[in-house]
C-alpha positions as CSV (number, residue, x, y, z in Angstrom):
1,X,78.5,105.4,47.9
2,X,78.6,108.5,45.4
3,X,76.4,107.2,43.2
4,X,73.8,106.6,45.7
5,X,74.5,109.8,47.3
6,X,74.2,111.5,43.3
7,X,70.5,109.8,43.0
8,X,69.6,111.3,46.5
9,X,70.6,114.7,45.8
10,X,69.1,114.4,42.5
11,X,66.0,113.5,44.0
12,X,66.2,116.7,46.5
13,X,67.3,118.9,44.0
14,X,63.5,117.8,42.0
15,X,61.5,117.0,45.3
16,X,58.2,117.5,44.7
17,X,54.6,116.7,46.6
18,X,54.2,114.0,43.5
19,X,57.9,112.7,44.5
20,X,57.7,112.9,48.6
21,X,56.4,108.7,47.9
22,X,59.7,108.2,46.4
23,X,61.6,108.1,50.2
24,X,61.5,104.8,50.2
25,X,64.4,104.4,47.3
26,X,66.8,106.3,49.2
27,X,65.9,105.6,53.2
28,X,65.8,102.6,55.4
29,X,62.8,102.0,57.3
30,X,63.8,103.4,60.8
31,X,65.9,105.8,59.6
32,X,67.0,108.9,61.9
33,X,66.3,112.6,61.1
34,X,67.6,115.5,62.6
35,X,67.2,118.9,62.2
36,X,67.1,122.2,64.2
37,X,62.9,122.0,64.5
38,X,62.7,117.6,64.0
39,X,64.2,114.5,65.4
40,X,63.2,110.6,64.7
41,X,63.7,107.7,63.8
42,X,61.1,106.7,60.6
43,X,61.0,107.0,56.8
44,X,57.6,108.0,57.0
45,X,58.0,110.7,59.4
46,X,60.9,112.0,57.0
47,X,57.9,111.8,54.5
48,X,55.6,113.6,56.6
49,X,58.4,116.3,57.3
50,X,58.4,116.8,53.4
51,X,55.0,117.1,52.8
52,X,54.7,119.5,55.2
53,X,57.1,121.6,54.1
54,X,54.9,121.7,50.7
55,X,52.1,122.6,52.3
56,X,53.7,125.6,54.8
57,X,56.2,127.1,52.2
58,X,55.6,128.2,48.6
59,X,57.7,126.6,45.7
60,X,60.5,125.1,48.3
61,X,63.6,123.9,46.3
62,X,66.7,122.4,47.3
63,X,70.3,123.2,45.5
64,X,73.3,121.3,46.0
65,X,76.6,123.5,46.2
66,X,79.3,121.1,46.8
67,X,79.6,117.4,48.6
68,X,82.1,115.0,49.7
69,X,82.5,111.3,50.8
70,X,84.1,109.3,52.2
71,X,83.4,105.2,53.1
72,X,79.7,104.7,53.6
73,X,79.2,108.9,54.9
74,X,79.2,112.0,53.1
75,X,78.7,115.6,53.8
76,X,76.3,118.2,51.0
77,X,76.0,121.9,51.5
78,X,73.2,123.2,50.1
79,X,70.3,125.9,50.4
80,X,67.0,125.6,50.1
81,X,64.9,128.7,49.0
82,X,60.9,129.0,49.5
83,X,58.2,132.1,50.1
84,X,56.6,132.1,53.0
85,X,54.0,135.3,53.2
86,X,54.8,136.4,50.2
87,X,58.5,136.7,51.3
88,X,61.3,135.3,49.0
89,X,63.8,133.3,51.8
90,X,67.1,131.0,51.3
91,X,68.8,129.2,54.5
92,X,71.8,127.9,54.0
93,X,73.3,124.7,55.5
94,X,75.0,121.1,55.1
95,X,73.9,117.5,55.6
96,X,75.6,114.3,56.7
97,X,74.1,111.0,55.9
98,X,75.3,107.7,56.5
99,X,74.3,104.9,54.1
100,X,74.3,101.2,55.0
101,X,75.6,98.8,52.6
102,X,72.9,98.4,49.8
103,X,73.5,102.1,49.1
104,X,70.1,103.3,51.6
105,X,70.5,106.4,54.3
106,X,70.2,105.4,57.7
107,X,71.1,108.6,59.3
108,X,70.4,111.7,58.1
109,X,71.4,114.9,60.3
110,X,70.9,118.4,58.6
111,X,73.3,121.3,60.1
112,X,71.8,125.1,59.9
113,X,71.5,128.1,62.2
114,X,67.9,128.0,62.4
115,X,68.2,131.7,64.5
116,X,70.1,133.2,61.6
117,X,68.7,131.6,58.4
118,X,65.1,131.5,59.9
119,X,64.3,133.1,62.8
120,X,65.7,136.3,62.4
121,X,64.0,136.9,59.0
122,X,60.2,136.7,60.6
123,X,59.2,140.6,61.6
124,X,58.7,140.7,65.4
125,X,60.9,137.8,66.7
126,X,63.8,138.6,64.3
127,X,63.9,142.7,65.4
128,X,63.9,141.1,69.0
129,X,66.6,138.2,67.9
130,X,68.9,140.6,66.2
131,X,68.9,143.5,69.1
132,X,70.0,140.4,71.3
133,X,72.5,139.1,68.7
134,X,74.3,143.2,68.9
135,X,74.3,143.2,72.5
136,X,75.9,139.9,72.9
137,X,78.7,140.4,70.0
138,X,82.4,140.8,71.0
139,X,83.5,144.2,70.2
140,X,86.0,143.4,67.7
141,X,88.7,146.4,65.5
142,X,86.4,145.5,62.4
143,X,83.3,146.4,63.8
């Protein structure tokens, strides 16, 4: 399964608006998706997910730091970094997929704090996140 998991990434690490049509060489049909804001079971929403993200973020790019496989799964960390406002951002966070056996994902689950990567960099809700996030945190000899 590594090479089709090097043509996916390879494909994320270049996904464009002009290449969002290509999901169909990497994903089965009814496919599941899950992240911390999405969750179905369809190529095209995955394609609707990723023309969206074009159209909210400015210059969105993935980058693939390090992966592993093992059988028909395998794991990626990555980050993706965007603008949004006018504000340069980067979440960090890992995916497991699970291909069937002609090499096409049919689950696809992404793993990232949305809180910490996200939510905490937006100007009123992250000042209110991160005062909750210091009153919550175990004293610790550090800190």
């Amino acid at each position: 399964m590594s090479i089709a998991l090097d043509r996916l990434l390879d494909w994320y690490q270049n996904l464009s608006p002009a290449s969002v049509d290509r999901v169909s060489e990497f994903y089965t049909k009814d496919a599941y998706f899950k992240d911390p804001f999405n969750e179905f079971k369809s190529r095209e929403d995955i394609r609707q997910t990723y023309l969206h993200m074009f159209r909210t973020l400015d210059n969105p790019r993935f980058f693939i730091e390090k992966t592993a496989t093992e059988g028909r799964q395998s794991f990626a960390i990555w980050h993706m970094e965007f603008s949004l406002n006018g504000k340069c951002m980067r979440i960090r966070g890992c995916s497991h997929f699970e291909f069937n056996a002609d090499g096409l994902v049919q689950s696809h689950r992404d793993y990232w704090d949305a809180a910490e990567e996200f939510y905490e960099k937006l100007p009123v809700l992250g000042m209110v996140l991160r005062v909750i996030k210091r009153r919550v945190k175990t004293p610790t000899t550090q800190g």
